[in-house]
C-alpha positions in Angstrom: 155.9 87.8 -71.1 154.6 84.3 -71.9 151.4 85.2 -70.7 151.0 88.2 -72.5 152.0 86.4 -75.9 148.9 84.0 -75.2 146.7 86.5 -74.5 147.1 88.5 -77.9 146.8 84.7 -79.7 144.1 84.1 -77.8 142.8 87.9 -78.5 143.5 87.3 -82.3 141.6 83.7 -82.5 138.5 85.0 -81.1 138.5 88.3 -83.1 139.1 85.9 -86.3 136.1 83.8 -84.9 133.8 86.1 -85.0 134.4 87.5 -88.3 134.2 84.2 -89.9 131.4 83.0 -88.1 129.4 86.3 -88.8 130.1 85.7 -92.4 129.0 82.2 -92.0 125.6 83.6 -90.3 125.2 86.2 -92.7 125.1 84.1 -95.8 122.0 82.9 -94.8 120.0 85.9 -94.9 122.2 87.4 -97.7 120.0 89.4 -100.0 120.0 90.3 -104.1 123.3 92.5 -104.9 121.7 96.4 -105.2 122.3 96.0 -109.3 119.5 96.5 -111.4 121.2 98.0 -114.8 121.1 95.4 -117.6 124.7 94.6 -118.5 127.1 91.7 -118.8 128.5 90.7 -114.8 131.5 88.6 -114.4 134.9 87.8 -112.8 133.4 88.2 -109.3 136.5 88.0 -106.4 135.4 88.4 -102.8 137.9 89.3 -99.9 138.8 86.2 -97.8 136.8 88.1 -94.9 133.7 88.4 -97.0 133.3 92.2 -96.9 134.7 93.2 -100.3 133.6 92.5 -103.9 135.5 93.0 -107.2 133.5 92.5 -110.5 133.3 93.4 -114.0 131.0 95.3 -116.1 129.7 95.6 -119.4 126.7 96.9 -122.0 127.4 94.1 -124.3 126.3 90.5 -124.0 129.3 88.5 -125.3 127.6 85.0 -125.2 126.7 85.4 -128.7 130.3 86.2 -129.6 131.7 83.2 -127.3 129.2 80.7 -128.5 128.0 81.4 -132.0 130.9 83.2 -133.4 129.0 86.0 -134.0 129.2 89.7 -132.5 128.8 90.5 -129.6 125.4 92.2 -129.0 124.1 96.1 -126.8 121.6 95.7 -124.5 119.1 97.2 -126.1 117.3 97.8 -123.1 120.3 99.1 -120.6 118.8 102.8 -120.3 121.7 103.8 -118.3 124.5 101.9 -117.6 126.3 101.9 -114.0 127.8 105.3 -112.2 131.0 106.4 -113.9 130.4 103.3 -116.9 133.3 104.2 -119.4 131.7 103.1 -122.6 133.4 101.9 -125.7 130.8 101.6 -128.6 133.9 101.3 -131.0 135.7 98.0 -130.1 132.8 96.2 -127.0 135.3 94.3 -125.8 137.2 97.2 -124.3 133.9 98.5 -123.0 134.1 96.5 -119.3 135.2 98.4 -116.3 135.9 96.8 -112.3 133.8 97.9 -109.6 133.9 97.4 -106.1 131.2 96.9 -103.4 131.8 97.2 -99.8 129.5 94.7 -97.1 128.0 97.2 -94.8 127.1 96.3 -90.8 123.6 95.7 -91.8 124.2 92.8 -94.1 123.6 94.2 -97.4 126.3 95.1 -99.9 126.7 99.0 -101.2 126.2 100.2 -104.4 129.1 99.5 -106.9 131.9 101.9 -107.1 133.8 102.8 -110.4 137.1 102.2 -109.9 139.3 104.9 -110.5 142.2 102.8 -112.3 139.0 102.3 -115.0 139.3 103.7 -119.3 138.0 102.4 -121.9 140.4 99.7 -122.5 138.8 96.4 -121.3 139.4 96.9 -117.0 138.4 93.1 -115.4 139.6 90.0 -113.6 140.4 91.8 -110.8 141.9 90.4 -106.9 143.4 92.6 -103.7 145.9 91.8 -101.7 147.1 93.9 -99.0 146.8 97.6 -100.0 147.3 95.9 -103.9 145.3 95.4 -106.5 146.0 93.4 -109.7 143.7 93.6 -112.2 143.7 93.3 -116.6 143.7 95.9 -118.5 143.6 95.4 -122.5 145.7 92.1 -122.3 148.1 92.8 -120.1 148.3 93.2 -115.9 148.5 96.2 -113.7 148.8 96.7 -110.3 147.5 99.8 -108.1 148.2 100.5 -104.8 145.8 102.0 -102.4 146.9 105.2 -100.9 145.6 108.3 -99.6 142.0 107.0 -99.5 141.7 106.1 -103.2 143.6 103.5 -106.1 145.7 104.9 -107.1 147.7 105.0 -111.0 147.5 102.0 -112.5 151.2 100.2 -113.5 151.4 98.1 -115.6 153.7 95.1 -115.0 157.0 93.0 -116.3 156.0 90.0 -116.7 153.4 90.6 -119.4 154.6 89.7 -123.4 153.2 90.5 -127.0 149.8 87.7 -126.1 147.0 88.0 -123.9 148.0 87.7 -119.9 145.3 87.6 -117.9 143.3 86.6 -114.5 146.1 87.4 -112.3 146.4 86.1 -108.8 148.9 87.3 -106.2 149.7 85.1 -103.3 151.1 87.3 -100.5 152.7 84.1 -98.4 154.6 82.6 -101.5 155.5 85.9 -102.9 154.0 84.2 -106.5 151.9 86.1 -108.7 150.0 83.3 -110.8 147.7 84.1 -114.5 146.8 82.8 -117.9 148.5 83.2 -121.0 148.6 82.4 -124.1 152.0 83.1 -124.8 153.1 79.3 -125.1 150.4 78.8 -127.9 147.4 77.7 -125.8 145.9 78.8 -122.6 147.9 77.6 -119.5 148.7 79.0 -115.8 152.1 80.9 -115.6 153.6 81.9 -112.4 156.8 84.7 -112.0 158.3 85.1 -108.0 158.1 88.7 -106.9 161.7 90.0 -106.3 161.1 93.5 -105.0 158.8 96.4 -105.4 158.6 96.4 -109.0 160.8 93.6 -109.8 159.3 90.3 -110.7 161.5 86.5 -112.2 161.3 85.5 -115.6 158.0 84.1 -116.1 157.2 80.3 -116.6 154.9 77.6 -116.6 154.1 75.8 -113.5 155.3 72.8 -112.8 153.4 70.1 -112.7 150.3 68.6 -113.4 147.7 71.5 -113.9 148.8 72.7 -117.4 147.6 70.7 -120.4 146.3 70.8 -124.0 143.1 72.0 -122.9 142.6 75.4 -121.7 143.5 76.5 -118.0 142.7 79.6 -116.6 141.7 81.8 -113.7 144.0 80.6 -110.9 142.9 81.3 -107.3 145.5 80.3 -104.4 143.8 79.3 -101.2 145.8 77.5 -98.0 148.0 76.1 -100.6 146.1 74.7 -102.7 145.4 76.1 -106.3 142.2 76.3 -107.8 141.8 76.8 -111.5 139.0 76.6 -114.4 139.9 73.6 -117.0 137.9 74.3 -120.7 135.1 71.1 -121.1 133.5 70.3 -117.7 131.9 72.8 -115.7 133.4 73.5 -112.1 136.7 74.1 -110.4 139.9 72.2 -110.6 142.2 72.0 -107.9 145.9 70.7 -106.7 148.0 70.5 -104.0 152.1 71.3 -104.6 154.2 68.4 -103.4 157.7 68.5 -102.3 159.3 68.9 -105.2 157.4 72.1 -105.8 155.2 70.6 -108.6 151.3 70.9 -108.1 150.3 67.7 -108.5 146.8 65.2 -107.6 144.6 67.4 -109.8 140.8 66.9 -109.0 137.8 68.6 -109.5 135.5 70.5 -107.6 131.6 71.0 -108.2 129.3 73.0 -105.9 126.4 70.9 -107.3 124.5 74.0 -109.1 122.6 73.6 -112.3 125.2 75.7 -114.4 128.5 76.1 -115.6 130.3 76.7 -112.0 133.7 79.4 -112.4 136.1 81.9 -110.9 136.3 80.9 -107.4 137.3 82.4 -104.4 137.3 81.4 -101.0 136.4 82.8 -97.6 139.8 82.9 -95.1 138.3 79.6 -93.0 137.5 78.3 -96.5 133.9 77.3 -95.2 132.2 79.9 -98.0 132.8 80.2 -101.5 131.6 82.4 -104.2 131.7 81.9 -108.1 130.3 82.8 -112.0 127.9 80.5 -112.9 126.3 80.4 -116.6 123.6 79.2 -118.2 124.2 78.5 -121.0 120.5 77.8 -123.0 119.9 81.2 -121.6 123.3 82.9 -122.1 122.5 84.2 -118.8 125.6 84.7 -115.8 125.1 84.6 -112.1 127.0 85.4 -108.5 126.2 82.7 -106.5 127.6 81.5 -103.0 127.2 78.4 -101.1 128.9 77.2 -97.5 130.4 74.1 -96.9 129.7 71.7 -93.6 132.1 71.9 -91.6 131.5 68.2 -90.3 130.8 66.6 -93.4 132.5 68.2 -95.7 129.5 69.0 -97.8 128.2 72.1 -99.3 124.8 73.4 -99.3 122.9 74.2 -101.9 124.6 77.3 -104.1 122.3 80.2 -104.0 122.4 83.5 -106.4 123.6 86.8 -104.6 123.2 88.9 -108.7 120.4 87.2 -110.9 
């Protein structure tokens, strides 16, 4: 029986080799994502085995809203937008939908896939875990389960309130679903404990040091430690929960690229990452990926997978 037992760890080890090695080896020759249709590209999540891709779309470039207060402006250009694009020309805002693109055995990525969970009512800032998928949708967060082949209905959940919830993330081993809200006045991370099915704990702040007066958002959970985007420095924040259950030791993160480094997420040995980096004199976004040393601790230079 013993022997057995070590030979299915043994089994599962090298099968979870391979994988993350392949990834390792395929980042290396990892071409352009198939996307040529002009549009705004953001919120990028990739699986933990590197084979699925999450990402938002829209026709409307939203720099000019976020940085001059003005409008935010069509494509002119954008003949067509992407396969199954539900537009909004009333309110652009709403007019983003998720897709999904699946890592083929070749190497290259598949064309995006219009999520079926998508309207016209802002769809982004998307994750999966397990056969789940949490995602925004206006300002609130749904979750869909895959069944049958497809996502199916969207629903949306408890713990959302009257201001803007977003960028959830749902760790599996803690049973914690973790977003931003404004709901206490300013932008923090907000965590609820899943109680059942449908049933989630009254929401609340984290604990510790990660929430301040500044503004916190997009929470990724990766081998217990929580990464997060802090408003006025460019790249990733990160903290480690302490005994007491408080994430504490907050430090930063920067993959050393020339632009505003966001929204990470993490390969399953931790050794890739990929995240949103903008430039900001150009008002231009970017997927871009880099792999860390495993000796030294360094990571290579980030390249772009979506220019």
């Amino acid at each position: 029986m013993q022997n057995n037992t070590y030979i299915k760890l043994l089994l599962i080890f090298l099968i979870g080799f391979i994988l993350t090695t392949s990834v390792r080896n395929a980042h290396a020759a990892q071409d352009t994502l198939p996307l040529n249709t002009e549009g705004w590209y953001d919120s990028v999540w990739v699986s933990p085995d590197g084979k699925m891709m999450l990402f938002m779309y829209a026709r409307y470039n939203f720099f000019p809203a976020i940085i001059e207060g003005k409008e935010p402006k069509l494509y002119e250009t954008n003949a067509a937008p992407l396969n199954g694009h539900h537009s909004n020309d009333i309110n652009p805002w709403d007019d983003s939908d998720l897709y999904l693109m699946i890592k083929q055995d070749n190497g290259q990525w598949s064309g995006p896939h219009d999520l079926p969970t998508n309207d016209a009512r802002a769809d982004c800032c998307a994750m999966i875990a397990g056969d789940e998928m949490f995602f925004q949708k206006g300002t609130d967060i749904y979750v869909s389960k895959f069944e049958n082949g497809t996502w199916q209905n969207a629903t949306k959940l408890s713990i959302n309130s009257h201001k803007v919830d977003t960028n959830p993330h749902y760790d599996a081993f803690s049973k914690t679903l973790y977003w931003a809200s404004d709901r206490g006045g300013n932008y923090n991370i907000w965590q609820a404990k899943r109680l059942d099915h449908n049933g989630w704990s009254a929401p609340e702040p984290i604990k510790g040091d990660v929430n301040t007066t500044a503004k916190e958002d997009q929470p990724f959970i990766h081998n217990g430690k929580l990464y997060f985007s802090r408003d006025g420095y460019s790249g990733n924040a990160f903290a480690t929960l302490n005994k007491k259950g408080e994430w504490a030791k907050v430090k930063r993160q920067s993959f050393g690229s020339a632009f505003y480094e966001s929204e990470v997420s993490y390969s399953a040995d931790g050794q890739q990452a990929w995240f949103v980096a903008g430039d900001l004199k150009t008002q231009k976004l970017f997927f871009m990926t880099t792999t860390q040393n495993p000796t030294t601790g360094e990571w290579s230079k980030p390249i772009k997978i979506l220019d």
